[in-house]
MIVOPA-260315 format. One line per 2 residues: their letters; for each residue x, y, z of N, C-alpha, C, O. Coordinates in nm, 3 decimals. Layout:
<atoms>
A) X/Y/Z/X/Y/Z/X/Y/Z/X/Y/Z | ...
</atoms>
This chain:
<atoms>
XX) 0.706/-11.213/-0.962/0.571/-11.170/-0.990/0.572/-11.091/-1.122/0.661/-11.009/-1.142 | 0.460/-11.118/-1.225/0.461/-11.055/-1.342/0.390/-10.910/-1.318/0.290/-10.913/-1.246
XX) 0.432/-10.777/-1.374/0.317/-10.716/-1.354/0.319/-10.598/-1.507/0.412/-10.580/-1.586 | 0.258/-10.571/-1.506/0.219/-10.439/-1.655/0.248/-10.293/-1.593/0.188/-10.239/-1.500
XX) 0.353/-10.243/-1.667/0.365/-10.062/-1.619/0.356/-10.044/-1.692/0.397/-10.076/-1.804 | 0.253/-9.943/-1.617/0.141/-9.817/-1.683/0.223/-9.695/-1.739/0.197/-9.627/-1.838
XX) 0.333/-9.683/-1.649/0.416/-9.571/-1.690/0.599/-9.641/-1.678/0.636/-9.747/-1.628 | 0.689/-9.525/-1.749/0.810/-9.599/-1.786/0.871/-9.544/-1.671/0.842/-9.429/-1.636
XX) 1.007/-9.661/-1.564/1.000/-9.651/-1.482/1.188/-9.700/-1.530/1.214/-9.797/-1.601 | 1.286/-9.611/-1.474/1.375/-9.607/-1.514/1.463/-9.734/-1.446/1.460/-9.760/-1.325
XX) 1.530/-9.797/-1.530/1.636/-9.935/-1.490/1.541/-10.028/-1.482/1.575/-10.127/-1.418 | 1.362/-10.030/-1.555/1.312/-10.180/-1.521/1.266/-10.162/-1.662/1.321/-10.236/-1.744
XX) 1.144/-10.049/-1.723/1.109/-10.083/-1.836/1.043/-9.960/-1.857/1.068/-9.862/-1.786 | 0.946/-9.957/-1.965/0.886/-9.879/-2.018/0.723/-9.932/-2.011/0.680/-10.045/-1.988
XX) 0.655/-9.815/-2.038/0.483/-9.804/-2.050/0.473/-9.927/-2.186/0.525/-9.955/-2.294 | 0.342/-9.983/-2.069/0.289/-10.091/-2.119/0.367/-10.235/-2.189/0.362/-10.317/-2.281
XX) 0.449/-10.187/-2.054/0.576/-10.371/-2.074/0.552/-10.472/-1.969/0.539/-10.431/-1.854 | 0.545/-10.586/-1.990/0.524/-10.665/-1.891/0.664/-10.737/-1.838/0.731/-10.812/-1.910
XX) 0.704/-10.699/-1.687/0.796/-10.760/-1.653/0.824/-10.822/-1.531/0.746/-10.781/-1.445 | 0.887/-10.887/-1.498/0.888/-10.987/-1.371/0.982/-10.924/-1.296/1.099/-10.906/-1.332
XX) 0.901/-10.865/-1.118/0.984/-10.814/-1.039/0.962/-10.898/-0.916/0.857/-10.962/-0.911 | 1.030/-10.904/-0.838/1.033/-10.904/-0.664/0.852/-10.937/-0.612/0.783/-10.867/-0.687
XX) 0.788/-10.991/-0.544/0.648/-10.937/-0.550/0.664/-10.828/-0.416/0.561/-10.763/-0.403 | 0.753/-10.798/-0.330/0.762/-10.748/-0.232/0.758/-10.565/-0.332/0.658/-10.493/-0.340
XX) 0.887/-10.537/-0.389/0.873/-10.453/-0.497/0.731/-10.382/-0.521/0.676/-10.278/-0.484 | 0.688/-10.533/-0.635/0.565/-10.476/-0.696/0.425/-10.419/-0.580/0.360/-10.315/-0.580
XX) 0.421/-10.531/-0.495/0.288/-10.505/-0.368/0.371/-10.370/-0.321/0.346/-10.276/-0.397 | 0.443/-10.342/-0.239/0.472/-10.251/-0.162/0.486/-10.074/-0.218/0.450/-9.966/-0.171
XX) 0.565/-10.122/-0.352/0.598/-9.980/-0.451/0.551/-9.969/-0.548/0.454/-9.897/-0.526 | 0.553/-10.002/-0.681/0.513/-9.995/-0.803/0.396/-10.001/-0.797/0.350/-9.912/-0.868
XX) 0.276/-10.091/-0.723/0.110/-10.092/-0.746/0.081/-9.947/-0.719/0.028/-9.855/-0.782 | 0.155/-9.966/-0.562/0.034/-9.816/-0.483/0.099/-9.723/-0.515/0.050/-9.618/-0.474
XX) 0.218/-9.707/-0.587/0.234/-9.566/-0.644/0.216/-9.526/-0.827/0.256/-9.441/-0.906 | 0.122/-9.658/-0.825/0.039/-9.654/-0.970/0.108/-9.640/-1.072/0.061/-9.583/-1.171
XX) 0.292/-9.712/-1.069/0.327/-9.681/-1.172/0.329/-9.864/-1.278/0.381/-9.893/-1.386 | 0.231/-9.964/-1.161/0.241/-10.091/-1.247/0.070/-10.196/-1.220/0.006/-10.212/-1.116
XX) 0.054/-10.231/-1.311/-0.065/-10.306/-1.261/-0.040/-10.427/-1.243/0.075/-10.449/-1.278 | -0.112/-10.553/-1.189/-0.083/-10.670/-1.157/-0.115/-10.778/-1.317/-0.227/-10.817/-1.348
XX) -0.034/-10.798/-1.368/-0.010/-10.902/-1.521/-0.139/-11.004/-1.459/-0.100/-11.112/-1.414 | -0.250/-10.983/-1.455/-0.416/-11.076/-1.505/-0.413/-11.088/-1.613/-0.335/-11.028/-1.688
XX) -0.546/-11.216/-1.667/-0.535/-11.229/-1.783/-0.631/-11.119/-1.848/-0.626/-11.090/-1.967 | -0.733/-11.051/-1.741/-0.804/-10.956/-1.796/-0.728/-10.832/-1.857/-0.760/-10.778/-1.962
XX) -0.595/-10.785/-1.755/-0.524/-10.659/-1.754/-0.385/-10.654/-1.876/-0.313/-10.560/-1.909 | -0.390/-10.815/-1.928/-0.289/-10.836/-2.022/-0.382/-10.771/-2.136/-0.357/-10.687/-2.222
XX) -0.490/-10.835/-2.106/-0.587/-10.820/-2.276/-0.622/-10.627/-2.277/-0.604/-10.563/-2.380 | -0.670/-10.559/-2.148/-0.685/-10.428/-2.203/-0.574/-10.369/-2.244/-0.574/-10.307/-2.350
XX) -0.431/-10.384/-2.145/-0.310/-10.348/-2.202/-0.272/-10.410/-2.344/-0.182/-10.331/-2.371 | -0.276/-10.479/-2.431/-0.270/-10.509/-2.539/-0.350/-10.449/-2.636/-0.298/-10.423/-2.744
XX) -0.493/-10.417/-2.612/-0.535/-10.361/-2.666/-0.527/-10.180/-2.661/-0.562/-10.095/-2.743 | -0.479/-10.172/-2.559/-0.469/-10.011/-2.545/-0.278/-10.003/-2.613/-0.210/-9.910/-2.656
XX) -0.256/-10.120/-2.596/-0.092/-10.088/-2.711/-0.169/-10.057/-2.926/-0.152/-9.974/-3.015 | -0.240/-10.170/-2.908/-0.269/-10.172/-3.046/-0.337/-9.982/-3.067/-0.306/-9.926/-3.173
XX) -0.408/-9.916/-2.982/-0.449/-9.827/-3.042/-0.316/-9.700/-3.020/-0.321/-9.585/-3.064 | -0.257/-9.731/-2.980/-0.140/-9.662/-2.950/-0.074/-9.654/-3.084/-0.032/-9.543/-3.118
XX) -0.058/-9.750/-3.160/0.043/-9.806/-3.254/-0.031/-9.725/-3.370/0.039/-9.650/-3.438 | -0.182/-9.735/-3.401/-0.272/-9.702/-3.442/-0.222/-9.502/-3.451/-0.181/-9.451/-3.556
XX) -0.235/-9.442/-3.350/-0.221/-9.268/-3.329/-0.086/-9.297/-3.393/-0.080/-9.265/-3.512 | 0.029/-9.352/-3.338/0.157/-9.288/-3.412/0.166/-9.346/-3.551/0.255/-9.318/-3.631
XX) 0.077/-9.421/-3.572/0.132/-9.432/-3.738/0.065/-9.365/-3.782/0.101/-9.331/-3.895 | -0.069/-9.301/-3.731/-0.186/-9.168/-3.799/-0.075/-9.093/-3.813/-0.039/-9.067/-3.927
XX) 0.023/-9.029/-3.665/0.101/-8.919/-3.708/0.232/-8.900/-3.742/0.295/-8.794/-3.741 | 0.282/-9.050/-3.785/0.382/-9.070/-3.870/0.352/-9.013/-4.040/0.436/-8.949/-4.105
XX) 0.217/-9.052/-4.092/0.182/-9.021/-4.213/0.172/-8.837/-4.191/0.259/-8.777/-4.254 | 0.083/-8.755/-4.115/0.119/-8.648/-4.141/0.266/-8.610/-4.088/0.283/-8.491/-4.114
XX) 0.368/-8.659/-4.030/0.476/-8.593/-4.041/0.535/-8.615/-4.181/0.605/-8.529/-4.233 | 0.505/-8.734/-4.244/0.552/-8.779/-4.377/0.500/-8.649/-4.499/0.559/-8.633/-4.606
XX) 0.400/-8.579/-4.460/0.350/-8.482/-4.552/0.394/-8.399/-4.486/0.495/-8.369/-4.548 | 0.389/-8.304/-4.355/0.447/-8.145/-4.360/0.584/-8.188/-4.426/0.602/-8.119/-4.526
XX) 0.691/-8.282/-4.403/0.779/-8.269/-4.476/0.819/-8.291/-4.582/0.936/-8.264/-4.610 | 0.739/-8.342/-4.667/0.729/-8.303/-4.852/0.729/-8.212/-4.827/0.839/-8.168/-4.859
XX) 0.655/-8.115/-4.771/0.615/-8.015/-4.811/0.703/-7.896/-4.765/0.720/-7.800/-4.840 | 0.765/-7.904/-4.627/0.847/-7.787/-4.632/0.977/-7.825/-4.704/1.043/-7.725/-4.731
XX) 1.047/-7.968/-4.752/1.130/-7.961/-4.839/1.101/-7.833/-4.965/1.155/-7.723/-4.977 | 0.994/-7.900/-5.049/0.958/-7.855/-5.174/1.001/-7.732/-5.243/1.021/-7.713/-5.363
XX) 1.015/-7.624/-5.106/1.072/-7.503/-5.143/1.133/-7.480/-5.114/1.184/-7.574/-5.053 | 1.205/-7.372/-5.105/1.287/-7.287/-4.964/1.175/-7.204/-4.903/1.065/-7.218/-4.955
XX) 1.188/-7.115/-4.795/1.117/-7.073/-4.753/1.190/-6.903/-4.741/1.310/-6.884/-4.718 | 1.094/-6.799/-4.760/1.171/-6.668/-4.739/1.156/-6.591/-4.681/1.044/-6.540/-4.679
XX) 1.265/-6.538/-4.599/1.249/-6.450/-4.502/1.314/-6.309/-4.555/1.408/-6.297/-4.633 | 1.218/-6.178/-4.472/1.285/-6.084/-4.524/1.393/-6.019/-4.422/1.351/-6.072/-4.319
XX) 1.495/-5.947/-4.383/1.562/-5.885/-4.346/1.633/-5.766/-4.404/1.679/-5.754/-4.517 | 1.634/-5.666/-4.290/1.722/-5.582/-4.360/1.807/-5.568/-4.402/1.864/-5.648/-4.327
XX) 1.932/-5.514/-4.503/2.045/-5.572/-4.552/2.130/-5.452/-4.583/2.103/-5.385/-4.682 | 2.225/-5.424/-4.511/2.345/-5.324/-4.528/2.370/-5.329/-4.706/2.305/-5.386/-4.793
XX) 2.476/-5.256/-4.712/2.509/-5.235/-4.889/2.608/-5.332/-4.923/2.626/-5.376/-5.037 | 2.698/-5.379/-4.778/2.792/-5.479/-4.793/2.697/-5.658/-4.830/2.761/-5.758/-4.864
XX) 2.518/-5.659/-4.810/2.516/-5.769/-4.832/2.456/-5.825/-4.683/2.358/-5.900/-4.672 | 2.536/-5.773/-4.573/2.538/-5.818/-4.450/2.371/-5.803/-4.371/2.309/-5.702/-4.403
XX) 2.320/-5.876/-4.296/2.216/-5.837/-4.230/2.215/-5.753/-4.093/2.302/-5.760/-4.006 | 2.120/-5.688/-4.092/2.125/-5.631/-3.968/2.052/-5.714/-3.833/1.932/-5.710/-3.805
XX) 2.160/-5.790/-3.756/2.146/-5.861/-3.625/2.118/-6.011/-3.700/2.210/-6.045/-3.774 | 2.013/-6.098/-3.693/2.057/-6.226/-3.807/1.931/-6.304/-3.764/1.886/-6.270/-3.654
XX) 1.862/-6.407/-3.833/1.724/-6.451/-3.829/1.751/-6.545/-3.729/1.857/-6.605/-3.711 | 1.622/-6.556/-3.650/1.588/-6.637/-3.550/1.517/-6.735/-3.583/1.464/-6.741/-3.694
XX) 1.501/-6.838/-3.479/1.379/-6.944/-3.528/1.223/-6.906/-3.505/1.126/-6.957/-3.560 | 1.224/-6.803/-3.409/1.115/-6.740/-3.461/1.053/-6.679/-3.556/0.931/-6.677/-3.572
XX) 1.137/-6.627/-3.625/1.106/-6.565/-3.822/1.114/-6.672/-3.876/1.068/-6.675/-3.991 | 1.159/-6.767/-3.834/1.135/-6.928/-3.959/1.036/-6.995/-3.901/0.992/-7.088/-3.969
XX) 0.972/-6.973/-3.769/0.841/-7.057/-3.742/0.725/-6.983/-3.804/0.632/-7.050/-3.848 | 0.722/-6.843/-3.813/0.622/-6.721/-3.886/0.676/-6.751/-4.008/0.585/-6.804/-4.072
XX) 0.791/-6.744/-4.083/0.763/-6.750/-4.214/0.675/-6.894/-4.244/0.572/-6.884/-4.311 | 0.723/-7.042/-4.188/0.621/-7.187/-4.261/0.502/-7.126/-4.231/0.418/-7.124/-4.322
XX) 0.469/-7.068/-4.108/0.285/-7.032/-4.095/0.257/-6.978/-4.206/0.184/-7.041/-4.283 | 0.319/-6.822/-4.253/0.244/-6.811/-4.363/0.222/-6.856/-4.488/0.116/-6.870/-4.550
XX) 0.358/-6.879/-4.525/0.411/-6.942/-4.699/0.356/-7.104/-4.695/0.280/-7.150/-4.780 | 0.404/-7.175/-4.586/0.347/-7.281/-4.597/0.202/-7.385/-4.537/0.148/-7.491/-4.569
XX) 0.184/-7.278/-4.433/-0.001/-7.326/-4.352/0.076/-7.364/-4.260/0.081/-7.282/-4.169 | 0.139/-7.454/-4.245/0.191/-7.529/-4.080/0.249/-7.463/-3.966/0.363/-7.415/-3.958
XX) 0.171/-7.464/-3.889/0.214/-7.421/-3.691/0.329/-7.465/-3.683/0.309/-7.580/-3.721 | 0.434/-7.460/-3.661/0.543/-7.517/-3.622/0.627/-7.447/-3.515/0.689/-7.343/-3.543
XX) 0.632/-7.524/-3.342/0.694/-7.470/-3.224/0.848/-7.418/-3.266/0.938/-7.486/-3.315 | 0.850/-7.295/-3.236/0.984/-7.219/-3.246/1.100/-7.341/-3.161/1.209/-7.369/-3.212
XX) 1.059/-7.393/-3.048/1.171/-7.455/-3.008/1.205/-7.625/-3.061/1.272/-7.713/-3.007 | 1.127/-7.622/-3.187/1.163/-7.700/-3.244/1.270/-7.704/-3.371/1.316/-7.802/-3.429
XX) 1.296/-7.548/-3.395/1.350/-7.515/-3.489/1.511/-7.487/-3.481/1.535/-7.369/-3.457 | 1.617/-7.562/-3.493/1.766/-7.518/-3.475/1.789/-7.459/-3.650/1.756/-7.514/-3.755
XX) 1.845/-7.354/-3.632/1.932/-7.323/-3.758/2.079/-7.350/-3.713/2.143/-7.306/-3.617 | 2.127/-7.472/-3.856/2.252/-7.530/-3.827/2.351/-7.422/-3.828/2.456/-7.449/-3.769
XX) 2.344/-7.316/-3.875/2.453/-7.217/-3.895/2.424/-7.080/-3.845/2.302/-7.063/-3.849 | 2.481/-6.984/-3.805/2.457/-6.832/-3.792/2.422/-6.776/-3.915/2.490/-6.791/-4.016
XX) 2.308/-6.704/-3.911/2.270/-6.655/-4.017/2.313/-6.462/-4.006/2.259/-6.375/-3.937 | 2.398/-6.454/-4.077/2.457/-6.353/-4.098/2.474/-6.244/-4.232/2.510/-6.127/-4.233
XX) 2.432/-6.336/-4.346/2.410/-6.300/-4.429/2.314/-6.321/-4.557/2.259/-6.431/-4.557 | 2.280/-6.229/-4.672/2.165/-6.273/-4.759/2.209/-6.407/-4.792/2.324/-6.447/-4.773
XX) 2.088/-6.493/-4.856/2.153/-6.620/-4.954/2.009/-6.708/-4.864/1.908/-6.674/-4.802 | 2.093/-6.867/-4.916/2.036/-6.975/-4.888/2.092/-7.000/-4.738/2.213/-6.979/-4.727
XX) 2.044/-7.029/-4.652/2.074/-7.100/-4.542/1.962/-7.253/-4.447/1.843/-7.245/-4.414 | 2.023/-7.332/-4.435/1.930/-7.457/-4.385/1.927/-7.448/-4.248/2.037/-7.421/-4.198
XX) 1.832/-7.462/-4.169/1.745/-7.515/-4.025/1.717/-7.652/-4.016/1.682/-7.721/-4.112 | 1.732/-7.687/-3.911/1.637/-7.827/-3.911/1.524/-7.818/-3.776/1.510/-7.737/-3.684
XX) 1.447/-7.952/-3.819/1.327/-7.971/-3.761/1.299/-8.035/-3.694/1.236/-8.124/-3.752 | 1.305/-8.058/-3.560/1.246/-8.165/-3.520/1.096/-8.230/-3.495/1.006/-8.149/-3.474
XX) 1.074/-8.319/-3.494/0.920/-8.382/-3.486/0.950/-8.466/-3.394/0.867/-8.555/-3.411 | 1.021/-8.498/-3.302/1.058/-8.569/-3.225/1.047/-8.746/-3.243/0.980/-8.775/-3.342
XX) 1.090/-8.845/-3.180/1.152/-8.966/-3.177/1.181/-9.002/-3.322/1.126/-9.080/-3.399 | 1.306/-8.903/-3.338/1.412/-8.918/-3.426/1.368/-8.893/-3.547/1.433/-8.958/-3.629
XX) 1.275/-8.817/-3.600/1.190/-8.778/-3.708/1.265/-8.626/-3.692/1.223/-8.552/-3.603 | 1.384/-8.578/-3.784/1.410/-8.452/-3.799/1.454/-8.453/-3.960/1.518/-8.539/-4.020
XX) 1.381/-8.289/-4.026/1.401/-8.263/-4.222/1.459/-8.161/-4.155/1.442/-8.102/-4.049 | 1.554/-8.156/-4.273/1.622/-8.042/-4.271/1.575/-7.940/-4.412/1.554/-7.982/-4.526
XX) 1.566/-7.782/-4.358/1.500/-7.719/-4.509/1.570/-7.611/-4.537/1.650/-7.555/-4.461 | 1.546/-7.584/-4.629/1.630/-7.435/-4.645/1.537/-7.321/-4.660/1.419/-7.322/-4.692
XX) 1.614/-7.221/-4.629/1.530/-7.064/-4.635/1.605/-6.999/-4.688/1.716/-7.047/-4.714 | 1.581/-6.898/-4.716/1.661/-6.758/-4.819/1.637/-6.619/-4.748/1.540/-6.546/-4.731
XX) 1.724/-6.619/-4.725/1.734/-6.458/-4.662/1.745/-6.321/-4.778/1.847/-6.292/-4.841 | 1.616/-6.250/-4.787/1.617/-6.160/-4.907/1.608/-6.032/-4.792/1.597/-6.030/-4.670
XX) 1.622/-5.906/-4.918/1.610/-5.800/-4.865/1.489/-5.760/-4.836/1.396/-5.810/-4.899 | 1.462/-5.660/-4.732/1.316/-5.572/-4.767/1.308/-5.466/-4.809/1.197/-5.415/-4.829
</atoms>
């Protein structure tokens, strides 16, 4: 039996795939627990069309991920910390001071738990973070740790 899942359903397929199961399967589990619809020719055509507008949103927000990251490349970004006489910081920046510094310097919201800094930040200078935007869309940027 052919049928369309609505949602991704692990070891058979993913949202909005059409695949051939068991019909015992599909009638008994997958319909009534709404994770598949029955492959009609009506339910092929809305699922096709509800793929096309799908395709439609992530390439809208493929293009703005393509711009915040021009844009937080472009610079470094700077954070202030306090700084012993040796140079050294006192305790060391979080991804929370690098999600507040892009808000202000650069306009963009960006979720703290999206933010890994590849290294311990321990001291003044240049140091790089990266970003994720998720399905495999990650820039890596740099920031500068100055004094205050």
């Amino acid at each position: 039996m052919n049928i369309i899942l609505i949602k991704d359903v692990d070891n058979l397929g993913a949202a909005h795939e059409m695949v051939e199961v068991k019909p015992g399967y599909a009638r008994n589990y997958l319909i009534p627990q709404k994770f598949a619809i029955e492959a009609s020719p009506s339910n092929k055509k809305v699922m096709e069309e509800r793929r096309k507008q799908l395709q439609k949103k992530e390439d809208k927000l493929m293009a703005q991920i393509a711009s915040v990251t021009e844009v937080l490349k472009a610079s470094p970004i700077k954070i202030g910390a306090k700084i012993g006489i040796s140079g050294k910081i006192f305790g060391s920046v979080t991804a929370i001071q690098i999600a507040r510094a892009i808000r202000e310097q650069k306009g963009y919201e960006i979720d703290r738990r999206r933010i890994s800094i590849l290294d311990e930040v321990k001291e003044a200078g240049m140091h790089k973070a990266s970003v994720d935007f998720g399905k495999d869309n990650t820039v890596e940027i740099e920031f500068e740790v100055v004094g205050e």
